[in-house]
py3Dmol code that shows the C-alpha trace and the ligand (Angstrom):
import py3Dmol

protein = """\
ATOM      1  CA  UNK A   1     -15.074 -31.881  -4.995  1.00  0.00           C
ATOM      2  CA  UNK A   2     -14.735 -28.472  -3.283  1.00  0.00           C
ATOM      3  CA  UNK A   3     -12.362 -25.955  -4.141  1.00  0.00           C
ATOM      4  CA  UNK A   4     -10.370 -23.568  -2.243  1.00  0.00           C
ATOM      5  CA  UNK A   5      -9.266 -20.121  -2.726  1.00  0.00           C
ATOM      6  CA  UNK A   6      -5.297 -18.510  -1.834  1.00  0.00           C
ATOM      7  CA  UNK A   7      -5.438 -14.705  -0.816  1.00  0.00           C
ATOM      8  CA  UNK A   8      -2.169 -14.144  -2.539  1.00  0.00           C
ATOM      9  CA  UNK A   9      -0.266 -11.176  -2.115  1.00  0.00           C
ATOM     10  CA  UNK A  10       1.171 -10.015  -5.174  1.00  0.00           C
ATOM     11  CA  UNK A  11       4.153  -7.512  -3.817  1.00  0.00           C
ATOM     12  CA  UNK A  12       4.496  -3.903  -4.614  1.00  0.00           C
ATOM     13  CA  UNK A  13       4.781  -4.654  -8.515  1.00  0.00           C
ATOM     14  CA  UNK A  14       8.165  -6.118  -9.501  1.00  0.00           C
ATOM     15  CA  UNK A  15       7.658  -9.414 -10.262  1.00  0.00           C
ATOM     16  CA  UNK A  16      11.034 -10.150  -9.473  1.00  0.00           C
ATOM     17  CA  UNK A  17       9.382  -9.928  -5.398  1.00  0.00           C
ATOM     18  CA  UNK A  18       6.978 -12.470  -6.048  1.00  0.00           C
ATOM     19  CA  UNK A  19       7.253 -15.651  -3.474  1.00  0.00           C
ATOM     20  CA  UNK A  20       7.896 -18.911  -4.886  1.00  0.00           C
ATOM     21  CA  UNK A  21       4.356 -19.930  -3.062  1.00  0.00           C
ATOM     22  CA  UNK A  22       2.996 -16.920  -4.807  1.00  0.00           C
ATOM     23  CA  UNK A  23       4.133 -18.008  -8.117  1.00  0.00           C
ATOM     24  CA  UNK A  24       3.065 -21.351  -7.711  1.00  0.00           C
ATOM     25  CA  UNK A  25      -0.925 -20.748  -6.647  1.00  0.00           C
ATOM     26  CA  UNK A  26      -0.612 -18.233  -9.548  1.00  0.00           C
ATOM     27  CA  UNK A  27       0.476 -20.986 -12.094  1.00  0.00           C
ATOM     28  CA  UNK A  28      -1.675 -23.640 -10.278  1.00  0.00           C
ATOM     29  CA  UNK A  29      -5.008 -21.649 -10.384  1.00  0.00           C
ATOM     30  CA  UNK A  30      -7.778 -21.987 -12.632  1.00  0.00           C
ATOM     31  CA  UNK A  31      -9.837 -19.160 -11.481  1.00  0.00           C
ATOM     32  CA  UNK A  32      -8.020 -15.763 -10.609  1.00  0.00           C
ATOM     33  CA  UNK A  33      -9.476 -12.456  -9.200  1.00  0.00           C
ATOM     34  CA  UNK A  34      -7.238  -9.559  -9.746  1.00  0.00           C
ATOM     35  CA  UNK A  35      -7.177  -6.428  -7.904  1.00  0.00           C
ATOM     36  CA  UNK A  36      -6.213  -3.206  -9.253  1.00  0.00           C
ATOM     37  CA  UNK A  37      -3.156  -2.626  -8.466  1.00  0.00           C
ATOM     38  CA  UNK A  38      -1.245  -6.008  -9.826  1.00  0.00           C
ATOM     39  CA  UNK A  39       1.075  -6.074 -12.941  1.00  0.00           C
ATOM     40  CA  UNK A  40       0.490  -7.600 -16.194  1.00  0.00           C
ATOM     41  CA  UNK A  41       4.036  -9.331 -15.498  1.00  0.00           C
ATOM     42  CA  UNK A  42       2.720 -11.145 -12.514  1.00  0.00           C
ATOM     43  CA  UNK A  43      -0.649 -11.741 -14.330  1.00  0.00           C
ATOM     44  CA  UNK A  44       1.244 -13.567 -17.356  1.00  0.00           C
ATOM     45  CA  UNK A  45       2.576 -15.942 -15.019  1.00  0.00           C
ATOM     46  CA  UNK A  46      -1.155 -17.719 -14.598  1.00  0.00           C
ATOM     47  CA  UNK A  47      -2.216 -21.335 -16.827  1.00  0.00           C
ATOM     48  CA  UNK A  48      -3.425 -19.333 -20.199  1.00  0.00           C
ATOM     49  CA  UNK A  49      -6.343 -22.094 -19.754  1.00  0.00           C
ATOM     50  CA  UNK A  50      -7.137 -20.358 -16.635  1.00  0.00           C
ATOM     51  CA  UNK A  51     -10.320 -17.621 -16.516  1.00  0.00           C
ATOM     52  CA  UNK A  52      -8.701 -14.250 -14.943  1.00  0.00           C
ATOM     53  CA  UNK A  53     -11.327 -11.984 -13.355  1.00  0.00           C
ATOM     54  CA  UNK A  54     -10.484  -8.014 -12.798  1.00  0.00           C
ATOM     55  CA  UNK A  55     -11.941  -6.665  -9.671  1.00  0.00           C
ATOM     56  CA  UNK A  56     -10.724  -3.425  -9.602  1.00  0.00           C
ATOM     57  CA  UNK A  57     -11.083  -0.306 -11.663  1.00  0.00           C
ATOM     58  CA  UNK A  58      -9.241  -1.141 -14.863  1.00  0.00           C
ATOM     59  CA  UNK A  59     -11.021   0.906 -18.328  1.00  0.00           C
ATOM     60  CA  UNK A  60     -11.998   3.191 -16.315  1.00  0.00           C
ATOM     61  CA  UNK A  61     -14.797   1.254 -14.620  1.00  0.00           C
ATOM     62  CA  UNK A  62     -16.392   1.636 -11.428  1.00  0.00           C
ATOM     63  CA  UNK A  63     -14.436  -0.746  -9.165  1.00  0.00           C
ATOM     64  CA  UNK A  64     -16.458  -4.484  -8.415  1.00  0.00           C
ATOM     65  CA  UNK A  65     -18.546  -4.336  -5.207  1.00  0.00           C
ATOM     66  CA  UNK A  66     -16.720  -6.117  -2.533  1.00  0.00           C
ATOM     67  CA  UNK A  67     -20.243  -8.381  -1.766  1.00  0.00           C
ATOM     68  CA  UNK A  68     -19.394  -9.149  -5.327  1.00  0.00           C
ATOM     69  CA  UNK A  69     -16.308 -10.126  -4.866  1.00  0.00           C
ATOM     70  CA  UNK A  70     -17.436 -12.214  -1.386  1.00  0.00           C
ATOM     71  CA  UNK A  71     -20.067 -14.505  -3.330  1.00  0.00           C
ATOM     72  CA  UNK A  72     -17.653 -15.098  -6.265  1.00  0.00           C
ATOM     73  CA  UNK A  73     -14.992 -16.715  -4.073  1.00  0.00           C
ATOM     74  CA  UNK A  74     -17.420 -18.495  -2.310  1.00  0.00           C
ATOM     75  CA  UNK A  75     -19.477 -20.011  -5.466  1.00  0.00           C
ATOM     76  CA  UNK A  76     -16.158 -20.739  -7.681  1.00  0.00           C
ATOM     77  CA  UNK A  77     -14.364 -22.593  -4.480  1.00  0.00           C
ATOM     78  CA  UNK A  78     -17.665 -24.574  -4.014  1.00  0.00           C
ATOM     79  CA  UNK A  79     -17.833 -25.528  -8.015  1.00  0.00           C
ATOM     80  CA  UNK A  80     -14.444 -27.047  -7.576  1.00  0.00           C
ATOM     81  CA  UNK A  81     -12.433 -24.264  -8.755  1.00  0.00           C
ATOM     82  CA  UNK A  82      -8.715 -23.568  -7.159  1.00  0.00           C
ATOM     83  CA  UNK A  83      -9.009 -19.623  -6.862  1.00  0.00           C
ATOM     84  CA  UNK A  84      -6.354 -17.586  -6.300  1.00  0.00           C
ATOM     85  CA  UNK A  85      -6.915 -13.890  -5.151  1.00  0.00           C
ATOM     86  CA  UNK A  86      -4.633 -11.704  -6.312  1.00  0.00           C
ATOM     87  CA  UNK A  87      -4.288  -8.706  -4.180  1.00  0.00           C
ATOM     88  CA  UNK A  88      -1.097  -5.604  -4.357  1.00  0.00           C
ATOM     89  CA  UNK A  89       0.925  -6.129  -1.811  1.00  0.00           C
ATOM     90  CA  UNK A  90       0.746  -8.382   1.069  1.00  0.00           C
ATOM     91  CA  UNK A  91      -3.116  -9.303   1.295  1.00  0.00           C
ATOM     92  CA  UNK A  92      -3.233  -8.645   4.930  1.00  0.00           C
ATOM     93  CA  UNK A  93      -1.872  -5.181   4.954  1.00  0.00           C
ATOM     94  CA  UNK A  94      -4.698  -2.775   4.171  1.00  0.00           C
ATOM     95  CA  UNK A  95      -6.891  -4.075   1.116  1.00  0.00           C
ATOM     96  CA  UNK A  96      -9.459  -6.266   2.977  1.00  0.00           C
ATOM     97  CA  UNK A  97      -7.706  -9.733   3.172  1.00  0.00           C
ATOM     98  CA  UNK A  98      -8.962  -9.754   6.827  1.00  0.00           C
ATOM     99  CA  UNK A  99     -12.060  -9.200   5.609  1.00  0.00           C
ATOM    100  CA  UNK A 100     -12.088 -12.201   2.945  1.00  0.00           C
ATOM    101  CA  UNK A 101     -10.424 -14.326   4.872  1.00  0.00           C
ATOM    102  CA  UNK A 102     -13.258 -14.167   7.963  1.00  0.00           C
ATOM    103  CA  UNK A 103     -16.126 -14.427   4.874  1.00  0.00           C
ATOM    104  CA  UNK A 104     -14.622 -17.477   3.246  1.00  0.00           C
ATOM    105  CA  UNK A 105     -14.251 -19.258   6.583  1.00  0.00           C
ATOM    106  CA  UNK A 106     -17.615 -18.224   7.329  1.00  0.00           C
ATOM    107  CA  UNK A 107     -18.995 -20.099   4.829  1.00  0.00           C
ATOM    108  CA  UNK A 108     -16.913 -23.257   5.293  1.00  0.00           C
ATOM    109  CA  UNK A 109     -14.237 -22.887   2.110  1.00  0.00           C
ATOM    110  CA  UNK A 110     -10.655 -23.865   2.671  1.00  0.00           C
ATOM    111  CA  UNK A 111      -9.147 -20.533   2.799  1.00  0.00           C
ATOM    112  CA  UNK A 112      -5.427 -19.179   3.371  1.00  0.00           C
ATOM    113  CA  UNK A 113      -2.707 -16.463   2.457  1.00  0.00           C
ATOM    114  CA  UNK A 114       0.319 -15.873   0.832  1.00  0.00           C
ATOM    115  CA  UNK A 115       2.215 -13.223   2.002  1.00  0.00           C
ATOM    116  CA  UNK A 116       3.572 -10.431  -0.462  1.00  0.00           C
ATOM    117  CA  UNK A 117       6.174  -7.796   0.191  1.00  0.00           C
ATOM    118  CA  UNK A 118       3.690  -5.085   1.009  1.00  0.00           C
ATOM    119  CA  UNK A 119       4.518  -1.324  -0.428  1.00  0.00           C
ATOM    120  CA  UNK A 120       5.620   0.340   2.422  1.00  0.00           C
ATOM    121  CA  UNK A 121       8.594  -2.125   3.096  1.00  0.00           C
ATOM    122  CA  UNK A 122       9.342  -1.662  -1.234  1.00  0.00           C
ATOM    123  CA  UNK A 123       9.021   1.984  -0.344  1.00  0.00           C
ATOM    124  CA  UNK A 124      11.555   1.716   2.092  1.00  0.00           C
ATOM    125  CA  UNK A 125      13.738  -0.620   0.200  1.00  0.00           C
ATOM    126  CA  UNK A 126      13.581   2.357  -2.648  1.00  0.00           C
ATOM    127  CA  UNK A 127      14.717   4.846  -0.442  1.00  0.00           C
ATOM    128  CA  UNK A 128      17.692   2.906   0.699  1.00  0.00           C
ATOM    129  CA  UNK A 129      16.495   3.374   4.371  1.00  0.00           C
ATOM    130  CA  UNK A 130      15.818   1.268   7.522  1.00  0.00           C
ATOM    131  CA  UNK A 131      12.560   2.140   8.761  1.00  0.00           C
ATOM    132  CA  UNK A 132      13.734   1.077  11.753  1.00  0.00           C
ATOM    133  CA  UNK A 133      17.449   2.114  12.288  1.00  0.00           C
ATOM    134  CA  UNK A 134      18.357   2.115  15.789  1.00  0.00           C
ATOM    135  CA  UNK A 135      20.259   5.100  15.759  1.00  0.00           C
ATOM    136  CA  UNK A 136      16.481   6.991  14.841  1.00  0.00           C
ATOM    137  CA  UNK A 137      13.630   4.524  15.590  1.00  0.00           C
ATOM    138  CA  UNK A 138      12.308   2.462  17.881  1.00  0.00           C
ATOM    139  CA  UNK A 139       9.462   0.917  15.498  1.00  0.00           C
ATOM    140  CA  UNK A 140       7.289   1.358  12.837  1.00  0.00           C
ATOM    141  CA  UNK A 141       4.105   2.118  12.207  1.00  0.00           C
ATOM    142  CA  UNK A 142       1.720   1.053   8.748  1.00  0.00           C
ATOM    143  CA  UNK A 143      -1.233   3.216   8.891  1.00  0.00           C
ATOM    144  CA  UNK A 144      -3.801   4.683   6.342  1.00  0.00           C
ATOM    145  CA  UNK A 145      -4.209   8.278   5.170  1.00  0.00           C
ATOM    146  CA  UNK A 146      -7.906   7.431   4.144  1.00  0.00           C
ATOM    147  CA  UNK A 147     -10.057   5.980   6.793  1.00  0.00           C
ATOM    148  CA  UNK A 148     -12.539   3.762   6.139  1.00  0.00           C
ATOM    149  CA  UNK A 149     -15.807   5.913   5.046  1.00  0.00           C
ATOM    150  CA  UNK A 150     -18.443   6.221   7.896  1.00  0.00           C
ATOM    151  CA  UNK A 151     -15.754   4.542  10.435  1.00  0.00           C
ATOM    152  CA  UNK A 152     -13.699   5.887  13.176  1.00  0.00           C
ATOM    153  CA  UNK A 153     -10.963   8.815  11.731  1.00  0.00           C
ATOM    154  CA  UNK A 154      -7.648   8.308  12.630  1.00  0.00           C
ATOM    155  CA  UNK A 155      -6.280  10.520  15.696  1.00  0.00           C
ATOM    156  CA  UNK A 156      -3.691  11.690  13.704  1.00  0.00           C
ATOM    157  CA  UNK A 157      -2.886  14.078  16.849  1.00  0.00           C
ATOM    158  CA  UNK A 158      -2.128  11.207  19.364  1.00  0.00           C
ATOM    159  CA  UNK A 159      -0.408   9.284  16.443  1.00  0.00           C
ATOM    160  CA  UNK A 160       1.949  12.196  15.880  1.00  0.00           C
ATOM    161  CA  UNK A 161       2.780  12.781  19.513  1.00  0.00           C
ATOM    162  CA  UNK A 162       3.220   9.219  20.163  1.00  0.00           C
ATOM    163  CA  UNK A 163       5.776   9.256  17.169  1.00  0.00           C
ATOM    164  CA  UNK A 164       7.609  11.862  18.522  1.00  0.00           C
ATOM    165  CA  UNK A 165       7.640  10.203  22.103  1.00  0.00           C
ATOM    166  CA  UNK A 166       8.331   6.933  21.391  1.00  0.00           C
ATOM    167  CA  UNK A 167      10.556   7.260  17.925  1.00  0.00           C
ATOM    168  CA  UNK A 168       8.321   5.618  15.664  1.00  0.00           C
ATOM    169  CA  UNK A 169       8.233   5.984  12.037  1.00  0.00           C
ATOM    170  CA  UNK A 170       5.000   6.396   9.989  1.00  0.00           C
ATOM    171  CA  UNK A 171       4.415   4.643   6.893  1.00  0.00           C
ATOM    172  CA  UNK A 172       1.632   6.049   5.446  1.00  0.00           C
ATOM    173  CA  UNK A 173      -0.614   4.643   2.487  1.00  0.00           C
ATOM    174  CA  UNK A 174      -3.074   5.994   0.519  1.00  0.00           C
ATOM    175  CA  UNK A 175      -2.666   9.664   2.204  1.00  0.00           C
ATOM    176  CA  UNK A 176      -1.924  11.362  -1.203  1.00  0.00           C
ATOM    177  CA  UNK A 177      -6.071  12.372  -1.594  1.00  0.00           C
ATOM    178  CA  UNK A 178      -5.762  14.118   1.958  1.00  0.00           C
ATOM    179  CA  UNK A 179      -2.061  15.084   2.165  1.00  0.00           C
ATOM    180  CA  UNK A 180      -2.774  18.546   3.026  1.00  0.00           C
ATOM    181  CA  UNK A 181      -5.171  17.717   5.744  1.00  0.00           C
ATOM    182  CA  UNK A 182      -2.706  15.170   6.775  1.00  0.00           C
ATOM    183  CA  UNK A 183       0.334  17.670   7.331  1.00  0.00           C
ATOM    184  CA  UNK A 184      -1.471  20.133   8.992  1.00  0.00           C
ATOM    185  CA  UNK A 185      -2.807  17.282  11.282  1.00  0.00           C
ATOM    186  CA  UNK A 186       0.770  15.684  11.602  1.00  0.00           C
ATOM    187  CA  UNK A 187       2.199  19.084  12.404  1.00  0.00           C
ATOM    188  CA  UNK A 188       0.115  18.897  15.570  1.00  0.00           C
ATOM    189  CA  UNK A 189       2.217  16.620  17.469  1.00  0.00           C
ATOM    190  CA  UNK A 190       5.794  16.569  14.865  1.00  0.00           C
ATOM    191  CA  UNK A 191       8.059  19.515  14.205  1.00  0.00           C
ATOM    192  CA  UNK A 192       7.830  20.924  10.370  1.00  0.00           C
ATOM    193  CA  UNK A 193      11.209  19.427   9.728  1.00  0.00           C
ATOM    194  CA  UNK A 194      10.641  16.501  10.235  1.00  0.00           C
ATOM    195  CA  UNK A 195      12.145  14.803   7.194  1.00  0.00           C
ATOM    196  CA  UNK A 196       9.649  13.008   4.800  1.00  0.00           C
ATOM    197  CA  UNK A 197       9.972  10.344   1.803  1.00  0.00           C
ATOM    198  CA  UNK A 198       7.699   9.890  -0.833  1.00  0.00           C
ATOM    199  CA  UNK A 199       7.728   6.653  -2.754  1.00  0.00           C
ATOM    200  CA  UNK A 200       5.485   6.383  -6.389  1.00  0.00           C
ATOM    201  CA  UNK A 201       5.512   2.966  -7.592  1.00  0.00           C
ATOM    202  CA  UNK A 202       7.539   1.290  -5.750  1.00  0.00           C
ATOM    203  CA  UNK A 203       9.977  -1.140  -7.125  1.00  0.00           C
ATOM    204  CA  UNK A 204       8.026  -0.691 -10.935  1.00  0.00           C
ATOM    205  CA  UNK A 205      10.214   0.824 -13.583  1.00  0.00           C
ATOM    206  CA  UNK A 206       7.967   4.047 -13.155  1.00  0.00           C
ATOM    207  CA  UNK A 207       9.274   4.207  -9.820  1.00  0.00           C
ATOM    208  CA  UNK A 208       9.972   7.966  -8.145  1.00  0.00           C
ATOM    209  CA  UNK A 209      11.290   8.899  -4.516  1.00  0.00           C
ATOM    210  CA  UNK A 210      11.220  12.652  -3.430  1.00  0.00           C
ATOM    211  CA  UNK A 211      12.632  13.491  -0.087  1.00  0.00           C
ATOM    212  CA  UNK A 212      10.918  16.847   1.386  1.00  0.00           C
ATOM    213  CA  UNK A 213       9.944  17.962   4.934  1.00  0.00           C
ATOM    214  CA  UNK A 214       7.072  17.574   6.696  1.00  0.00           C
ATOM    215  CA  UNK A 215       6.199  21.417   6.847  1.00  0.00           C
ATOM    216  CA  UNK A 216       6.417  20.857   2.672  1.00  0.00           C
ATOM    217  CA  UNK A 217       4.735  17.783   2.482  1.00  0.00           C
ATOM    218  CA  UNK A 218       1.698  19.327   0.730  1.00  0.00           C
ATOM    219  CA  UNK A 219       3.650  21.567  -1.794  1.00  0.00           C
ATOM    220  CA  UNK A 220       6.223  18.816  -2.444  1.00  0.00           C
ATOM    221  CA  UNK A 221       3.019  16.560  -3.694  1.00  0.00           C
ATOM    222  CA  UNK A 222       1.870  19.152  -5.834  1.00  0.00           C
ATOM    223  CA  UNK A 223       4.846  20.527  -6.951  1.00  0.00           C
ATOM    224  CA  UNK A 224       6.229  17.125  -8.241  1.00  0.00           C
ATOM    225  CA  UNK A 225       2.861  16.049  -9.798  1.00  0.00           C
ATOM    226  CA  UNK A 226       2.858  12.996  -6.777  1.00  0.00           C
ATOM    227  CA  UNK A 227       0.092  10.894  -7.574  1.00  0.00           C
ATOM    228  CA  UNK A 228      -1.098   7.308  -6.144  1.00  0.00           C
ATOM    229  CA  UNK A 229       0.160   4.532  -5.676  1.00  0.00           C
ATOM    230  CA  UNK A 230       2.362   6.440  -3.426  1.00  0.00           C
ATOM    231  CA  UNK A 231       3.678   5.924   0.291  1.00  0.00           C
ATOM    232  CA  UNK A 232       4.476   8.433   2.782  1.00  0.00           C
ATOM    233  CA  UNK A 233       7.586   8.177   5.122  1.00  0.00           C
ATOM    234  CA  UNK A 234       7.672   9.946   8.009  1.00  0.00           C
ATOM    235  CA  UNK A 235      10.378  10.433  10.598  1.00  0.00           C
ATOM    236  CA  UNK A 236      14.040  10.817  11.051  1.00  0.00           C
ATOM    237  CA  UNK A 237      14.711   7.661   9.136  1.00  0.00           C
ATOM    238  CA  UNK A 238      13.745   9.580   5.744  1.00  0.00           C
ATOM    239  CA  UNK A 239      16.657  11.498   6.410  1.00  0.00           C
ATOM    240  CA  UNK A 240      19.115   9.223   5.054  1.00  0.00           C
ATOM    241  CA  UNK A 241      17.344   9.258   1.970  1.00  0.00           C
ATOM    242  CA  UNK A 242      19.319  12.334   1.055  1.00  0.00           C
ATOM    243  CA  UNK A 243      16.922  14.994   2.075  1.00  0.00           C
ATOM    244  CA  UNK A 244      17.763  18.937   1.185  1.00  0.00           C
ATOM    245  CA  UNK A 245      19.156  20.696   3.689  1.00  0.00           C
ATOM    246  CA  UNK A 246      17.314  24.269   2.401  1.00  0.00           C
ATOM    247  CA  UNK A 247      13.920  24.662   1.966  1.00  0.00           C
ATOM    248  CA  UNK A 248      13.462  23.705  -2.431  1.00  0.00           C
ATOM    249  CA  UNK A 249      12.753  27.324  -4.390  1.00  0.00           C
ATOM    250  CA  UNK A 250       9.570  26.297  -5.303  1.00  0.00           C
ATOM    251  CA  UNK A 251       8.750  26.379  -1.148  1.00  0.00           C
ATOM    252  CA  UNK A 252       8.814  29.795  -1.163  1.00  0.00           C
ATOM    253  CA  UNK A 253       6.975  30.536  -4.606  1.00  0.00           C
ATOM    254  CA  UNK A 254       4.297  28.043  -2.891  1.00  0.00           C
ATOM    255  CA  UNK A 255       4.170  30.241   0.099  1.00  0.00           C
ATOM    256  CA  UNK A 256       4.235  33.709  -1.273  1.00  0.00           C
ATOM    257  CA  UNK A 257       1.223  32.191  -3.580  1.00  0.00           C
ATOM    258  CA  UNK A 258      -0.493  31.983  -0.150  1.00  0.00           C
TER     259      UNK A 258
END
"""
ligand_1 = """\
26
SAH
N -2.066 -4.555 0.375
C -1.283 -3.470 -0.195
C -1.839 -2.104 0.168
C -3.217 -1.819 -0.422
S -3.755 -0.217 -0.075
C 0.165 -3.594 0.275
O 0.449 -4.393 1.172
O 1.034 -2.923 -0.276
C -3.227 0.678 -1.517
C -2.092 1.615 -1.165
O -0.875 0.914 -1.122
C -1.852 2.726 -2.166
O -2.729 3.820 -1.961
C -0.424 3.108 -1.841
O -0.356 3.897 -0.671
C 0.174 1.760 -1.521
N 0.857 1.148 -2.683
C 0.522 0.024 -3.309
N 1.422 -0.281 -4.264
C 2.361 0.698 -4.231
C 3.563 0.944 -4.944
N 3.984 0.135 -5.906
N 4.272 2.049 -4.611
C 3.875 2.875 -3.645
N 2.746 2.691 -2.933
C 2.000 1.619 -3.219
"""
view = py3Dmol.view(width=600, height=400)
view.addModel(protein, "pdb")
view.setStyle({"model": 0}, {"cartoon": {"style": "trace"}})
view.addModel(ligand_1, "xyz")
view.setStyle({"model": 1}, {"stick": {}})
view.zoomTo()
view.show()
């Protein structure tokens, strides 16, 4: 008998924001591929009888090659096994669930997803913010800081000005690498105070929100040690997420540093 693998999206960490379909492929699998950036929590919840695989760069290893990843789905679902693929998030939000989706159909295997609560909407949630208030947005936009290597960069210029046109807030993952190249490129087509939110883990006890501008954004990362898994908020919704009206001291120590 064949087997059939879940893409199940694990949320932002909590695993209090698991859904009850996502807990029950989790309990019900016997073969589970973890990515990176899922909790122990949400890992405990799986048939101790059940063989857990980690795919992503725990101890320091070099993270699993994704053709790796591909053929293992492929050659557990077609000994029979009920895999589950645990991915951070919601699995089609960034992370390659479109990708593994498209593979696994390729090759015939009974394939679907689970949606998770995906970071930016945990970011939000953090903040206490609607990323798309009415009285300051018109919609919302999920985009990446960190294109795809060798593929098309994002026109960060266009994106900017369209934001400022059409009252759009950015949600930004994995820009923390690039944030400096980001805000200058941002400050293209968006004024420097333009109010930003910065989200650290997400709905995880470790979680940390700093509020900033985007002429700061840079500085703010580096001043308050900002480091991934982080999301970027960007637009006049972030400034209900009590942002300082003056510029923070440490601004101006950043600047005169030059
Ligand atoms: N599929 C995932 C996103 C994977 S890309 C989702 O839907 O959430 C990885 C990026 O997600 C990270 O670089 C970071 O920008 C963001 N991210 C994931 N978990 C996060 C968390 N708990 N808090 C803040 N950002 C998070």
């Amino acid at each position: 008998m064949t087997g059939n693998v879940l893409l199940v999206g694990a949320g932002p960490g909590d695993p209090e924001l698991l859904t009850l379909k996502a807990v029950r492929a989790i309990q019900q699998a016997t073969v589970l591929l973890v990515d990176d950036l899922v909790g122990d929590e949400v890992i405990a919840l799986a048939d101790p009888a059940a063989r857990v695989v980690y795919v992503g760069k725990r101890g320091g290893c070099l993270s699993t090659p994704q053709s790796f990843i591909l053929r293992l789905m492929v050659a557990e679902a077609r000994n029979g096994e009920r895999v589950v693929r645990l991915k951070g998030g919601d699995p089609f939000i960034f992370g390659r669930g479109g990708e593994e989706l498209d593979h696994l159909r390729t090759h015939g295997i009974d394939a679907s997803v689970v949606n998770g609560i995906t970071a930016g909407l945990a970011a939000a949630n953090a903040l206490g913010v609607a990323l798309t208030h009415r009285d300051h947005a018109q919609g919302v936009v999920l985009v990446t800081g960190h294109a795809r290597t060798g593929g098309e960069a994002t026109d960060w210029r266009a994106l900017a000005a369209t934001a400022r046109q059409a009252r759009l807030t950015l949600v930004i993952y994995m820009g923390i690498s690039g944030v400096a190249e980001l805000q200058s490129e941002l400050l293209t087509g968006l004024p420097g105070d333009t109010p930003v939110a910065l989200v650290q883990d997400a709905s995880l006890p470790s979680q940390r929100c700093v509020t900033t501008r985007l002429a700061n954004l840079a500085a703010t990362v580096q001043a308050q040690h900002i480091g991934s898994p982080a999301v970027i908020i960007v637009g006049e919704v972030a400034h209900a997420a009590s942002l300082p009206e003056a510029l923070p001291s440490w601004t101006a120590a950043a600047r005169a540093q030059g």
